[in-house]
N, CA, C and O atoms as CSV, one atom per row, in Angstrom:
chain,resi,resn,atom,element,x,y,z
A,1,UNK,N,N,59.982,-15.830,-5.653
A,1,UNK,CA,C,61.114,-15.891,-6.551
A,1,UNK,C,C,62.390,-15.634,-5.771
A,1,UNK,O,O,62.388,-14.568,-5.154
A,2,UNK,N,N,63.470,-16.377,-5.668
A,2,UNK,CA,C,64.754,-16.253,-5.129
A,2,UNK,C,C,65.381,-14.883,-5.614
A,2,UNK,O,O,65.045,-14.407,-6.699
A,3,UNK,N,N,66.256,-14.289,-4.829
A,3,UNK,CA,C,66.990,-13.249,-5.088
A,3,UNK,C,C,68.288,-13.856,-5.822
A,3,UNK,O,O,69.061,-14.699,-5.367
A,4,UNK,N,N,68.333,-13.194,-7.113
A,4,UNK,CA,C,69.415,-13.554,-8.098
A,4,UNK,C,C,70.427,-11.940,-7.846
A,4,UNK,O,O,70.240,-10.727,-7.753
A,5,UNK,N,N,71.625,-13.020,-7.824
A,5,UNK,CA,C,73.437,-12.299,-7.437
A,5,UNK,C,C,73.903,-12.314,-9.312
A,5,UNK,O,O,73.954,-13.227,-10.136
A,6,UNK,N,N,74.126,-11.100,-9.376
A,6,UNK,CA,C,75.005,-10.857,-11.143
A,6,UNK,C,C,76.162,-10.786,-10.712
A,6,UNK,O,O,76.324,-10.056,-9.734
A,7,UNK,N,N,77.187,-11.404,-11.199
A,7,UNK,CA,C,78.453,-10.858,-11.082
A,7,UNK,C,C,78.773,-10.303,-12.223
A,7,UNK,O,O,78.698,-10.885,-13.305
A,8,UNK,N,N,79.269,-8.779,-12.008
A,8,UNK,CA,C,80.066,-7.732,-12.684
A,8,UNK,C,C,80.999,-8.051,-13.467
A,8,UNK,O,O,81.283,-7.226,-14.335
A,9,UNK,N,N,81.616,-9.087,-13.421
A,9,UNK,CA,C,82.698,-9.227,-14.487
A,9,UNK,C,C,82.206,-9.502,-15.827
A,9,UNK,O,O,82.469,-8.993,-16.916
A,10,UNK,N,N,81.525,-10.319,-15.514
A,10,UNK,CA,C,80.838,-10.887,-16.773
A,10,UNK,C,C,79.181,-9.882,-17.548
A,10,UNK,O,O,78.641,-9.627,-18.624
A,11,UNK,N,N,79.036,-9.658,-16.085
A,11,UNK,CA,C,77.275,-9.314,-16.246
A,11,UNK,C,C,76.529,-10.186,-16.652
A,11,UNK,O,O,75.493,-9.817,-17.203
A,12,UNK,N,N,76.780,-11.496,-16.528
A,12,UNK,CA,C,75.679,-12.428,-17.400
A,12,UNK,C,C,75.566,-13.473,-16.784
A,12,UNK,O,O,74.870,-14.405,-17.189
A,13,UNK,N,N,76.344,-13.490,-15.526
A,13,UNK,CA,C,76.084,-15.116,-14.596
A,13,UNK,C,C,75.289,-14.575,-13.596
A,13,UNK,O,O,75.533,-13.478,-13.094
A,14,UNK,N,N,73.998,-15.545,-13.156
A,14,UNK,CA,C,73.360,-14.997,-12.414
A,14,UNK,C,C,73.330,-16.317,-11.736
A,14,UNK,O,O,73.016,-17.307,-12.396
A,15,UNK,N,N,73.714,-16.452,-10.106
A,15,UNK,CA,C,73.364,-17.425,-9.299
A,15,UNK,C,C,71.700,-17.209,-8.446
A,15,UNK,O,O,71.435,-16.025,-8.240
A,16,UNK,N,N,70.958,-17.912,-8.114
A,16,UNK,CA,C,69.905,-17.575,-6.747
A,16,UNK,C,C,70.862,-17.521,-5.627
A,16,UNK,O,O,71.662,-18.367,-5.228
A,17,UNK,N,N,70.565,-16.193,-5.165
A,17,UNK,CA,C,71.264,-16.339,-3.420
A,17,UNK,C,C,70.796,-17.356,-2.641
A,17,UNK,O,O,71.453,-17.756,-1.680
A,18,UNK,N,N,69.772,-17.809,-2.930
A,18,UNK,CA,C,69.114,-19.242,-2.016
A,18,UNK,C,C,70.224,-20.153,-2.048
A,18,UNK,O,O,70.820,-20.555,-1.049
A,19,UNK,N,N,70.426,-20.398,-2.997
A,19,UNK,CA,C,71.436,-21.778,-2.990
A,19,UNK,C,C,72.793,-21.434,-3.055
A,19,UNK,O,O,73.680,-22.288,-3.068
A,20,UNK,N,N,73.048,-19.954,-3.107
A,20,UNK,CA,C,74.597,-19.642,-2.086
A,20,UNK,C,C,74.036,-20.504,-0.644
A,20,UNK,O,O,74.176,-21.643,-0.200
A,21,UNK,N,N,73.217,-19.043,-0.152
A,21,UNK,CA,C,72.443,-19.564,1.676
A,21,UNK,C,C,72.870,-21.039,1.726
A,21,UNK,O,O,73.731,-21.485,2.484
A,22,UNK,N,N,72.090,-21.812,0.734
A,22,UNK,CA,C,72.051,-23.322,1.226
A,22,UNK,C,C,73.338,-24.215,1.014
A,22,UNK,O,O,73.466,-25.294,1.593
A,23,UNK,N,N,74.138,-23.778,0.280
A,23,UNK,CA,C,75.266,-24.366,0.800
A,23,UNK,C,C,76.558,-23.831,1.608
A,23,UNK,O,O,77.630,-24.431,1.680
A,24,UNK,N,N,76.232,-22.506,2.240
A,24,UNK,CA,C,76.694,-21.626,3.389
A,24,UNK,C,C,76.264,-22.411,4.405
A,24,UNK,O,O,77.071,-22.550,5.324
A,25,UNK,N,N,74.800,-23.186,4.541
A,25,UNK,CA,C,74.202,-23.589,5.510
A,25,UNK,C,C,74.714,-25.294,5.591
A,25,UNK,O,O,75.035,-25.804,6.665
A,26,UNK,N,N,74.723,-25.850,4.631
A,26,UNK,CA,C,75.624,-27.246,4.539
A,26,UNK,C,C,76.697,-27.190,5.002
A,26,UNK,O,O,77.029,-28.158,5.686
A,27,UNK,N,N,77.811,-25.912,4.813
A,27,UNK,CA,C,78.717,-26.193,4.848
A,27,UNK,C,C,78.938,-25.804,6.579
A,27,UNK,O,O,79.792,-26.414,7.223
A,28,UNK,N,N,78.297,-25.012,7.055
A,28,UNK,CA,C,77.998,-24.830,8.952
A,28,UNK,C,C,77.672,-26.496,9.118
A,28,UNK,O,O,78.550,-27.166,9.662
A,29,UNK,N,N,76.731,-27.011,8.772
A,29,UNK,CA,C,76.657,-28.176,9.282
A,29,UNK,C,C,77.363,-29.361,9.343
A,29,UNK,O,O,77.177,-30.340,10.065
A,30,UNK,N,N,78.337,-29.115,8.352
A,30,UNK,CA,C,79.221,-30.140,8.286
A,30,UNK,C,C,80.383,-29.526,9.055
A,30,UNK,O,O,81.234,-30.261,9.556
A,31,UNK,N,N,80.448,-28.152,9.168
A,31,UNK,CA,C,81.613,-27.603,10.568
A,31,UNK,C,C,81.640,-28.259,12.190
A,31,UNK,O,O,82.361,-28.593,13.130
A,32,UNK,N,N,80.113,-28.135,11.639
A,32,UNK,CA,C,79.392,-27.990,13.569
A,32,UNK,C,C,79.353,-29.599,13.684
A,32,UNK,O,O,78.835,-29.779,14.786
A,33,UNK,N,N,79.597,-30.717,13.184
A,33,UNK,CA,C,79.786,-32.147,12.883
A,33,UNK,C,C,80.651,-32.491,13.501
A,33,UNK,O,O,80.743,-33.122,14.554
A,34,UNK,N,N,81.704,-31.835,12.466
A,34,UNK,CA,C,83.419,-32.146,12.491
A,34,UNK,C,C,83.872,-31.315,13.896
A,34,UNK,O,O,84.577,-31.952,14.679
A,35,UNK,N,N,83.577,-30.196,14.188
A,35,UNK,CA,C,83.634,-29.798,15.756
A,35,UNK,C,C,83.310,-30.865,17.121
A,35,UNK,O,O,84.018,-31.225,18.061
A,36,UNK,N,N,81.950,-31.153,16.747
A,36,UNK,CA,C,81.544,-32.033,17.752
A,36,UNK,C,C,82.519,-33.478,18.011
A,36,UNK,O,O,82.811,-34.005,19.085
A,37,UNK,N,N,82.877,-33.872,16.672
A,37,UNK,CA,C,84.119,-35.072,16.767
A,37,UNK,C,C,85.176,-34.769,17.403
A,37,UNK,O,O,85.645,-35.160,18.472
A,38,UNK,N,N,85.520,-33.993,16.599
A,38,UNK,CA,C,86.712,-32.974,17.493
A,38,UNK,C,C,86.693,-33.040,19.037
A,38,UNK,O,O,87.626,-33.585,19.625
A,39,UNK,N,N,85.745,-32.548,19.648
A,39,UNK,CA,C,85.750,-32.509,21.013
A,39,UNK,C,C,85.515,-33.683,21.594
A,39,UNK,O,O,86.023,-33.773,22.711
A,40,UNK,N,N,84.983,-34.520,21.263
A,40,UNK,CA,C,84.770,-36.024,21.541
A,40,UNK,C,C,86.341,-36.472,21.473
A,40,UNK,O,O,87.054,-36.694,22.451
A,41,UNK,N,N,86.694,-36.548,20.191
A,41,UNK,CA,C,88.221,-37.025,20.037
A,41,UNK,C,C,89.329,-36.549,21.266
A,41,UNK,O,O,90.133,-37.288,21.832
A,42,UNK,N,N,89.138,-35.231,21.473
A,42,UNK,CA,C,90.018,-34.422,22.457
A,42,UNK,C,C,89.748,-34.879,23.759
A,42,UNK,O,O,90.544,-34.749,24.688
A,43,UNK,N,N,88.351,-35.552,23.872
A,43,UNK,CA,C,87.980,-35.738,25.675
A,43,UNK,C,C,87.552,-34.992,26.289
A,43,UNK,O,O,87.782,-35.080,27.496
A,44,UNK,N,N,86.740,-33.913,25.813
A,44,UNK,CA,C,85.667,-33.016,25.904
A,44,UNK,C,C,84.689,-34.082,26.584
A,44,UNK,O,O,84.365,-35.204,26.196
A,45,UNK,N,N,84.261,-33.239,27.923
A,45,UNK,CA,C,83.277,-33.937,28.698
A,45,UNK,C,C,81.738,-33.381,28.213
A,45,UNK,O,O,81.375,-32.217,28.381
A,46,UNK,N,N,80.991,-34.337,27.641
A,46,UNK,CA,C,79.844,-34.359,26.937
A,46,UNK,C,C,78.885,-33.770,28.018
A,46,UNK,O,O,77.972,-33.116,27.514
A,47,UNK,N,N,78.867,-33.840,29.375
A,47,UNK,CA,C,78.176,-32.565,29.882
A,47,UNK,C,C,78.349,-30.810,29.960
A,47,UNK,O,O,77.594,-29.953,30.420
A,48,UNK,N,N,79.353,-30.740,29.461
A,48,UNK,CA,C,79.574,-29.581,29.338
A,48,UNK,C,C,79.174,-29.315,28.055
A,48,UNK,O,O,78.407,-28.358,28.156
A,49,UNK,N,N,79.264,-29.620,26.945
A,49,UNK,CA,C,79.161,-29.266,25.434
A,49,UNK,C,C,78.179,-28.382,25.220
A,49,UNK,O,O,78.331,-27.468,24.409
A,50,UNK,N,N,77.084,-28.542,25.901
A,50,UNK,CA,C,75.855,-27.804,25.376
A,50,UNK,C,C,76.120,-26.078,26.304
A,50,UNK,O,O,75.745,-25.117,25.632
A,51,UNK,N,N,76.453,-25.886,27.098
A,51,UNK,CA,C,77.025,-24.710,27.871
A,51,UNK,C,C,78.181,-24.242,27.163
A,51,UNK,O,O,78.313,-23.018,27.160
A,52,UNK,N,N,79.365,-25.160,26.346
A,52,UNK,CA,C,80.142,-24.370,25.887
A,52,UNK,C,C,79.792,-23.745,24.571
A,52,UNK,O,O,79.894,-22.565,24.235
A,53,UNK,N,N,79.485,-24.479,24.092
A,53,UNK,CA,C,78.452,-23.991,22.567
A,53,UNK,C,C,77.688,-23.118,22.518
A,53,UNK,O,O,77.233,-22.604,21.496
A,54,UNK,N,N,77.417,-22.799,23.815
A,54,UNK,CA,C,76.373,-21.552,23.701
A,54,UNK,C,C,77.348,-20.134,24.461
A,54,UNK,O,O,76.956,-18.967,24.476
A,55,UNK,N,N,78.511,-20.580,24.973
A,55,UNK,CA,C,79.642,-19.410,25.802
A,55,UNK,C,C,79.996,-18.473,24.381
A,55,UNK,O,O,79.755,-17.272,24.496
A,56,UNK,N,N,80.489,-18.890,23.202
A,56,UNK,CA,C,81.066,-17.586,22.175
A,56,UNK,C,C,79.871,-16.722,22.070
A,56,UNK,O,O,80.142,-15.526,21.963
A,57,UNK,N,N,78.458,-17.070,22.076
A,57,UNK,CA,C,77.350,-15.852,21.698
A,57,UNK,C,C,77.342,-14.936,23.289
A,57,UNK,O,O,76.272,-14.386,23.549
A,58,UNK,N,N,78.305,-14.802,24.153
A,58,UNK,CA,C,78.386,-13.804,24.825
A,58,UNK,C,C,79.401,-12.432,24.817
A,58,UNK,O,O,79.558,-11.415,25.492
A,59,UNK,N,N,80.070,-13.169,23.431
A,59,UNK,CA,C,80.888,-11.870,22.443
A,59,UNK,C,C,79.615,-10.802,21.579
A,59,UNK,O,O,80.015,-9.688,21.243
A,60,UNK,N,N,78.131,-11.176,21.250
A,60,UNK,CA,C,77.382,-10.272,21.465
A,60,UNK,C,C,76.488,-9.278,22.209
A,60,UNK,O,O,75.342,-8.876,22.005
A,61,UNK,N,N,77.858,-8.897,23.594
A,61,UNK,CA,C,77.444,-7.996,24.582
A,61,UNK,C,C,78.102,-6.675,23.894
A,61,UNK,O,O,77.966,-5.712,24.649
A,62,UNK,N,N,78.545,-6.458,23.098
A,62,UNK,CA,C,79.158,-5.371,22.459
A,62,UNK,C,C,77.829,-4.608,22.004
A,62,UNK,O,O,77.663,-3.417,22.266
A,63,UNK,N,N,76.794,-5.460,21.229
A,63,UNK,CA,C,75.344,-4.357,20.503
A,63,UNK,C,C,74.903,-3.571,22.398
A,63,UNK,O,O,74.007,-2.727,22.369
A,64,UNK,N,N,75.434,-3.836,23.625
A,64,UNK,CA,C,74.803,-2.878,24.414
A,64,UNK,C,C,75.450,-1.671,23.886
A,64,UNK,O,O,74.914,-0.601,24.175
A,65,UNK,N,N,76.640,-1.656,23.073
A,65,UNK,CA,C,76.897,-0.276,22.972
A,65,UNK,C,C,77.220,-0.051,21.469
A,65,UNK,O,O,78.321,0.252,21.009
A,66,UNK,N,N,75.983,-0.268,20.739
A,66,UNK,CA,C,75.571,-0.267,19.705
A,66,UNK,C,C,75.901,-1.294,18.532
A,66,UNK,O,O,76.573,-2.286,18.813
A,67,UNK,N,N,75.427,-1.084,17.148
A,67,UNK,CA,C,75.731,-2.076,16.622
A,67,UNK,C,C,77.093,-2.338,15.550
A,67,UNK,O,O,77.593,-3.279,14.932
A,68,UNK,N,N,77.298,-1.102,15.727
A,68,UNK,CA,C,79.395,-0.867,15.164
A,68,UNK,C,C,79.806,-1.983,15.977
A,68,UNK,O,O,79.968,-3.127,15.552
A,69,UNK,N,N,80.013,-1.489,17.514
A,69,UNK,CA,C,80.671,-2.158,18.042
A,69,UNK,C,C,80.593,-4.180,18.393
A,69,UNK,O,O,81.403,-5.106,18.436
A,70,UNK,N,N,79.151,-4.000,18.563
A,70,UNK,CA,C,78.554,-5.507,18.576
A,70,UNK,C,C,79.103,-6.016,17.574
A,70,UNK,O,O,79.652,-7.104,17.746
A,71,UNK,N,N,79.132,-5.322,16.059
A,71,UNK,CA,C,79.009,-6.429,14.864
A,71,UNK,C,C,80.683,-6.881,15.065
A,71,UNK,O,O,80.968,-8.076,14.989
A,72,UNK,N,N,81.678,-5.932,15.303
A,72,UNK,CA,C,82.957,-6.184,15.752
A,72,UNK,C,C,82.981,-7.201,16.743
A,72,UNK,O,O,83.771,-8.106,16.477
A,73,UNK,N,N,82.398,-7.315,17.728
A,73,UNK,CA,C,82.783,-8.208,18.771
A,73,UNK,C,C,82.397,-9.387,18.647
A,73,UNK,O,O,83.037,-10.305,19.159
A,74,UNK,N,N,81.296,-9.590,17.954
A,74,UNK,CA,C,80.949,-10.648,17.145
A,74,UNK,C,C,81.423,-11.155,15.927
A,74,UNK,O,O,80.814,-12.097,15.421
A,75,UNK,N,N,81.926,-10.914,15.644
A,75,UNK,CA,C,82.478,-11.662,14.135
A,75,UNK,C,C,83.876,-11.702,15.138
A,75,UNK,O,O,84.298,-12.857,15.096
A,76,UNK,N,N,84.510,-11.082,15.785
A,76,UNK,CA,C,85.422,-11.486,15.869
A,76,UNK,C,C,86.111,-12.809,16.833
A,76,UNK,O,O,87.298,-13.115,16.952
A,77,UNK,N,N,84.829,-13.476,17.480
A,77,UNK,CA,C,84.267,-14.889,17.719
A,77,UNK,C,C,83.996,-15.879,16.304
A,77,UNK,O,O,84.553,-16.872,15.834
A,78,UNK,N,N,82.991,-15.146,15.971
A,78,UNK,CA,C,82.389,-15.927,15.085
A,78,UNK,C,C,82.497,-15.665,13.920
A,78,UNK,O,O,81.732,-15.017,13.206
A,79,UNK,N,N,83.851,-16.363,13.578
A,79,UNK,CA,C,84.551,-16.735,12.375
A,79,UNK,C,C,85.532,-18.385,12.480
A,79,UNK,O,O,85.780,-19.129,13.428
A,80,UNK,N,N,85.921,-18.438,10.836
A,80,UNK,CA,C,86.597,-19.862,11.244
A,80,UNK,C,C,87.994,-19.770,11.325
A,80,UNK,O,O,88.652,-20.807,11.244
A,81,UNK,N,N,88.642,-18.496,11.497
A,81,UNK,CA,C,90.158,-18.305,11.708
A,81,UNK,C,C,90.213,-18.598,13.072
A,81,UNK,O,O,90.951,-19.502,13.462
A,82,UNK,N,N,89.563,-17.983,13.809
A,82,UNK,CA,C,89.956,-17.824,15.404
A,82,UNK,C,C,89.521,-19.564,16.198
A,82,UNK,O,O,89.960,-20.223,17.141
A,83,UNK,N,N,88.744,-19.683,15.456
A,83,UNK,CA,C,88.470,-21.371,15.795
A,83,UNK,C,C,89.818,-22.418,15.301
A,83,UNK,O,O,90.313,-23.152,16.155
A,84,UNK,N,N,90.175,-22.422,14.359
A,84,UNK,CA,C,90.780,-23.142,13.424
A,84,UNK,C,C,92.609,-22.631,14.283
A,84,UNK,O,O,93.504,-23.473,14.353
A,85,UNK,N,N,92.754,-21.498,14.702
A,85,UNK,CA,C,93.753,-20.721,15.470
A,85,UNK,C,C,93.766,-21.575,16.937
A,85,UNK,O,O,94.701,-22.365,17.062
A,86,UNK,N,N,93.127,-21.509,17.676
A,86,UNK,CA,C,93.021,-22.223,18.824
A,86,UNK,C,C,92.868,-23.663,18.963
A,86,UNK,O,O,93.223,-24.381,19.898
A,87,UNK,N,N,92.304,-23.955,17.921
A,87,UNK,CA,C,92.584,-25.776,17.547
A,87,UNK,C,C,94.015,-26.019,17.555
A,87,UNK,O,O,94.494,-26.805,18.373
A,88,UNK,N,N,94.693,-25.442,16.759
A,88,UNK,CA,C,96.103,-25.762,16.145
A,88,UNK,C,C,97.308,-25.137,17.249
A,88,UNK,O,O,98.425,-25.604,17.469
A,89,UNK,N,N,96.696,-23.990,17.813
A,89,UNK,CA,C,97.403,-23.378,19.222
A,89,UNK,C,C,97.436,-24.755,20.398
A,89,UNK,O,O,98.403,-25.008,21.117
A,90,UNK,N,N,96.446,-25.347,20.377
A,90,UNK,CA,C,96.312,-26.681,21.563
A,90,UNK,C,C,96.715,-27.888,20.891
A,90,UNK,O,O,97.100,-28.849,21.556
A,91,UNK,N,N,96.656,-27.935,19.475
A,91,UNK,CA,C,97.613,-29.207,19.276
A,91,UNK,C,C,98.968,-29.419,19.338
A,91,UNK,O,O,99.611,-30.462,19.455
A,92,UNK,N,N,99.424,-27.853,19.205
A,92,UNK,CA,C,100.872,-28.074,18.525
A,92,UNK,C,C,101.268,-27.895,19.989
A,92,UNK,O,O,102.429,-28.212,20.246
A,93,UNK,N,N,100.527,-27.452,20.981
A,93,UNK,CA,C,101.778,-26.834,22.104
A,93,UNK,C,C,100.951,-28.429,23.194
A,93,UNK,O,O,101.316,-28.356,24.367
A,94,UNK,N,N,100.089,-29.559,22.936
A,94,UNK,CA,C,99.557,-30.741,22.886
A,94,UNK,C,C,98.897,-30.465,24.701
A,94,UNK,O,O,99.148,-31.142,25.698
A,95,UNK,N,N,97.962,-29.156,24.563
A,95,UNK,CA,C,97.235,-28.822,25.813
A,95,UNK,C,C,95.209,-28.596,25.285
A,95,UNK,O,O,94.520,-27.740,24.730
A,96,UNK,N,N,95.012,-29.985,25.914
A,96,UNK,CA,C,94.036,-30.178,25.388
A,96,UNK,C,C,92.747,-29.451,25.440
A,96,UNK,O,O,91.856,-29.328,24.599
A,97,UNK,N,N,92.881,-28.995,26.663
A,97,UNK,CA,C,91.677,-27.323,27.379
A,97,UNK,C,C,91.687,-26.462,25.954
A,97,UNK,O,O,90.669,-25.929,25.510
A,98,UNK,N,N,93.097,-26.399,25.249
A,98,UNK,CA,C,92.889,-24.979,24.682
A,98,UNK,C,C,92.393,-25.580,22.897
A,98,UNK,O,O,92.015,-24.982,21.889
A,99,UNK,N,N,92.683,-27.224,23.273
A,99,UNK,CA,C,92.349,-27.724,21.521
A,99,UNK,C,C,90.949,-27.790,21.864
A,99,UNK,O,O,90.183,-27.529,20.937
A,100,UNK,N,N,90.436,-28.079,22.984
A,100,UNK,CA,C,88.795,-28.735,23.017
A,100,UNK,C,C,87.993,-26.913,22.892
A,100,UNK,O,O,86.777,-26.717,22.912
A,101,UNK,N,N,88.951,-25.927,22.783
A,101,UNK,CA,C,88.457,-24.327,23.145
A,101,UNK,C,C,88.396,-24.099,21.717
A,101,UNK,O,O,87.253,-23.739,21.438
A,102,UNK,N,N,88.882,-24.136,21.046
A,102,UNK,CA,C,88.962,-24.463,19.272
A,102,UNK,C,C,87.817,-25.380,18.555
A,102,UNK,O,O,87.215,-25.111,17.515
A,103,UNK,N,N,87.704,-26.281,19.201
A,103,UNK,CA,C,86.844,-27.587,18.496
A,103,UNK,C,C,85.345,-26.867,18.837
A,103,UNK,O,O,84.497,-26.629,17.977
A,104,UNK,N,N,85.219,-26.596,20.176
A,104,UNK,CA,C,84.034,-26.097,20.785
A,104,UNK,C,C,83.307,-24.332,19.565
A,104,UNK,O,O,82.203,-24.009,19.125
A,105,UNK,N,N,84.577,-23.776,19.516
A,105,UNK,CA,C,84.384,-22.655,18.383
A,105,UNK,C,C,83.725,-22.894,16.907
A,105,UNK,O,O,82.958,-22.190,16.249
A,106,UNK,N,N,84.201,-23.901,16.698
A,106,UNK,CA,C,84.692,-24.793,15.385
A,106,UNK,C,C,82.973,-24.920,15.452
A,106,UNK,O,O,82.482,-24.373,14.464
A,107,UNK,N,N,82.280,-25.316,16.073
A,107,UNK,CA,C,80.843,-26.120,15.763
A,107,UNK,C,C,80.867,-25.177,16.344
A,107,UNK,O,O,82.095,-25.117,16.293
A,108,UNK,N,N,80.568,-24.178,16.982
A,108,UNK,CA,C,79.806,-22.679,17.544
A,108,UNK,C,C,79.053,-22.516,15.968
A,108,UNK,O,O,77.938,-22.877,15.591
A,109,UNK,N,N,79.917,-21.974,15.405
A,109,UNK,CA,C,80.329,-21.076,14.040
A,109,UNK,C,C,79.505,-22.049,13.099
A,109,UNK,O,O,78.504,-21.665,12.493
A,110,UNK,N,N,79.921,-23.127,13.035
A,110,UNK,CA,C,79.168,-24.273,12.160
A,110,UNK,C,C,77.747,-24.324,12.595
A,110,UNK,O,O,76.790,-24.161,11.838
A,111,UNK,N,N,77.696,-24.499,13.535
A,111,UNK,CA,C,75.902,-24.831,14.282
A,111,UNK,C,C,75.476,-23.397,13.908
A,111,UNK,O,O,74.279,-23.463,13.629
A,112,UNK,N,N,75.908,-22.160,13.780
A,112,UNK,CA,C,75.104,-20.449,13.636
A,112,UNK,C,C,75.167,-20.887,12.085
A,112,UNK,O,O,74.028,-20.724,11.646
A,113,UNK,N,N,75.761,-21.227,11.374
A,113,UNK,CA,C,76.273,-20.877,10.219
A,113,UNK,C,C,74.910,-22.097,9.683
A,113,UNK,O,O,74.368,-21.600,8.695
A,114,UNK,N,N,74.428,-23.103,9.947
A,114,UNK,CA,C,73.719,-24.230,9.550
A,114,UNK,C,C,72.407,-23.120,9.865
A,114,UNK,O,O,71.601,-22.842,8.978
A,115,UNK,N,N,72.326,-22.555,11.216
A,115,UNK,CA,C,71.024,-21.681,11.308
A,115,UNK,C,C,70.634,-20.850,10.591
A,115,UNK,O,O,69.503,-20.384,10.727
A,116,UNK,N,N,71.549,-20.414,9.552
A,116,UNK,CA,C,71.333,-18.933,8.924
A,116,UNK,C,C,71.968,-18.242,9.428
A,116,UNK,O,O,71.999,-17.143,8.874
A,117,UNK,N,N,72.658,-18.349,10.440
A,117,UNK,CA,C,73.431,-16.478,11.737
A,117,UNK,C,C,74.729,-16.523,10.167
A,117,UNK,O,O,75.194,-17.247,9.286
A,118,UNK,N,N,74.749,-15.445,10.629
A,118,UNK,CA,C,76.387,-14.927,9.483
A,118,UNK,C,C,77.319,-14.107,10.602
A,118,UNK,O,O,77.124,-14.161,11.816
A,119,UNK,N,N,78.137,-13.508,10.094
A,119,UNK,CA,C,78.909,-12.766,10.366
A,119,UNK,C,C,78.017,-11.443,10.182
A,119,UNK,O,O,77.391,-11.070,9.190
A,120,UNK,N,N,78.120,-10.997,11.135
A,120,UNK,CA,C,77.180,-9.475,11.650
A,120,UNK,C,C,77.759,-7.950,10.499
A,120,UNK,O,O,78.921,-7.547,10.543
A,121,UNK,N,N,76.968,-7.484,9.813
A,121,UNK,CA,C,77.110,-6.192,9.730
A,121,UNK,C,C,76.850,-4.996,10.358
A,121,UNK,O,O,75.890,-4.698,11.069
A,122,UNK,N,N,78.081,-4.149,9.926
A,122,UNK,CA,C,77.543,-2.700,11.162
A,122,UNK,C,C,76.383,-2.076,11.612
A,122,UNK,O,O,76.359,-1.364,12.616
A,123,UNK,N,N,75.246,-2.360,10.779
A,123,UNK,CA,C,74.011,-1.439,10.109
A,123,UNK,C,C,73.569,-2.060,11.402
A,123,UNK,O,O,73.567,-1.358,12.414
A,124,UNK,N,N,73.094,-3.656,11.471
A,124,UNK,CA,C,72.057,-3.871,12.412
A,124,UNK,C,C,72.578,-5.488,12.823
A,124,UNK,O,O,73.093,-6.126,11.905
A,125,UNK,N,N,72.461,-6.115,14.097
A,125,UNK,CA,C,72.219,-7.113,14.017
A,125,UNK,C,C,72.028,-8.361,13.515
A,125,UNK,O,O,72.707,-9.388,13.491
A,126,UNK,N,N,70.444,-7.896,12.932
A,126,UNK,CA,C,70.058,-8.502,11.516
A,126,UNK,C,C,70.743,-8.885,10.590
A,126,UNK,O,O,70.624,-9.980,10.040
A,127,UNK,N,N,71.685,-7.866,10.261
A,127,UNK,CA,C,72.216,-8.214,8.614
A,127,UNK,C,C,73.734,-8.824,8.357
A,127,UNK,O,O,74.840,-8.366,8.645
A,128,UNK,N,N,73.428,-9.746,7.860
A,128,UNK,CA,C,74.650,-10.703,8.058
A,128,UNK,C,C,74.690,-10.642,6.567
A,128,UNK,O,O,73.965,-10.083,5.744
A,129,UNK,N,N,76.289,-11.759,6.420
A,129,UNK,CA,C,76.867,-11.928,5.374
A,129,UNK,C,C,75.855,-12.597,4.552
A,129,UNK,O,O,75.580,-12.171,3.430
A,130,UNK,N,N,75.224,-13.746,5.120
A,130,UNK,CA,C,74.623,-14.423,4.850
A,130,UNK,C,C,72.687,-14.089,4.340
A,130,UNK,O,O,71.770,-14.855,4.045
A,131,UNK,N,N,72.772,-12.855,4.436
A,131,UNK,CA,C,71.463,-12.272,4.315
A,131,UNK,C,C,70.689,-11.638,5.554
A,131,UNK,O,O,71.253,-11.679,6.647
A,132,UNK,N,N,69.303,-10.994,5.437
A,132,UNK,CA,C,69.282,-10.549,6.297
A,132,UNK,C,C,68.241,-11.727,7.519
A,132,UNK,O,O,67.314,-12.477,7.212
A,133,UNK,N,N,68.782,-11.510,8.727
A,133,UNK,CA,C,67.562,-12.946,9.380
A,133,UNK,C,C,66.642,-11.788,10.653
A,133,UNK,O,O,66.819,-10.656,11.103
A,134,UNK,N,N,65.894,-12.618,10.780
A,134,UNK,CA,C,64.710,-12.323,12.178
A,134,UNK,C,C,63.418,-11.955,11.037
A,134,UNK,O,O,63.448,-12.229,9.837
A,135,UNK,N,N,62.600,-11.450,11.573
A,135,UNK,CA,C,60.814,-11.151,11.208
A,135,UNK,C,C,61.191,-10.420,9.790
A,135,UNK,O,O,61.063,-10.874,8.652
A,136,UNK,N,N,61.790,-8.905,10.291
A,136,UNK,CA,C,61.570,-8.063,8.793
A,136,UNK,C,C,62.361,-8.833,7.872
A,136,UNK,O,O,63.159,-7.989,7.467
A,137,UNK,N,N,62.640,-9.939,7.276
A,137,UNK,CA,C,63.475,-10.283,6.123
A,137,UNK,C,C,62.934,-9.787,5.035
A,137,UNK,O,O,63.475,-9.959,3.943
């Protein structure tokens, strides 16, 4: 049985969190899409893509010094301000390193976000916005 969300205002609407998840997870995939165009469009060299896409998950070197600090150093990658910030930082000032550094974020966030990854809570690793992920779910 899906885990059902009440909202308090009402007390009487009940969504399944599944199909929040699943269109949290649509909507990563259609990020991590529109990223990949993005960098194509910009002239992003298609051998690099798969190395840069995987460079923001080294903002989770912070859990070496626990998971306060990790969940901070991580979300503060992996979100769509700081992507969407550096896109628009390299268009407007028309330096393409720092738009293809944006686009590359842009589908980071989208491609975690299609996986299930969320935005990290303090408690553990595990527990994201998005629910909790790995074995103990």
């Amino acid at each position: 049985m899906a885990a059902m969300t009440t909202y308090p205002a009402t007390g009487q609407v009940a969504v399944p969190a599944a199909t929040v998840r699943g269109w949290l997870r649509l909507e990563g995939a259609a990020a991590f899409a529109a990223g990949l165009v993005l960098y194509g469009w910009l002239g992003g060299p298609w051998l690099a893509v798969l190395p840069l896409l995987l460079l923001p998950d080294l903002s989770a070197v912070g859990y070496l010094r626990g998971p306060r600090l990790g969940a901070l150093t991580y979300n503060v990658v992996h979100n769509w301000a700081l992507g969407l910030a550096v896109l628009g930082i390299g268009l407007a000032t028309d330096i393409a390193p720092i738009a293809i550094a944006g686009a590359v974020l842009i589908a980071h966030v989208g491609m975690d976000r299609a996986a299930g990854y969320g935005l990290k809570l303090p408690t553990s690793f595990q527990d994201t916005h998005m629910g909790r992920i790995g074995r103990d779910r």
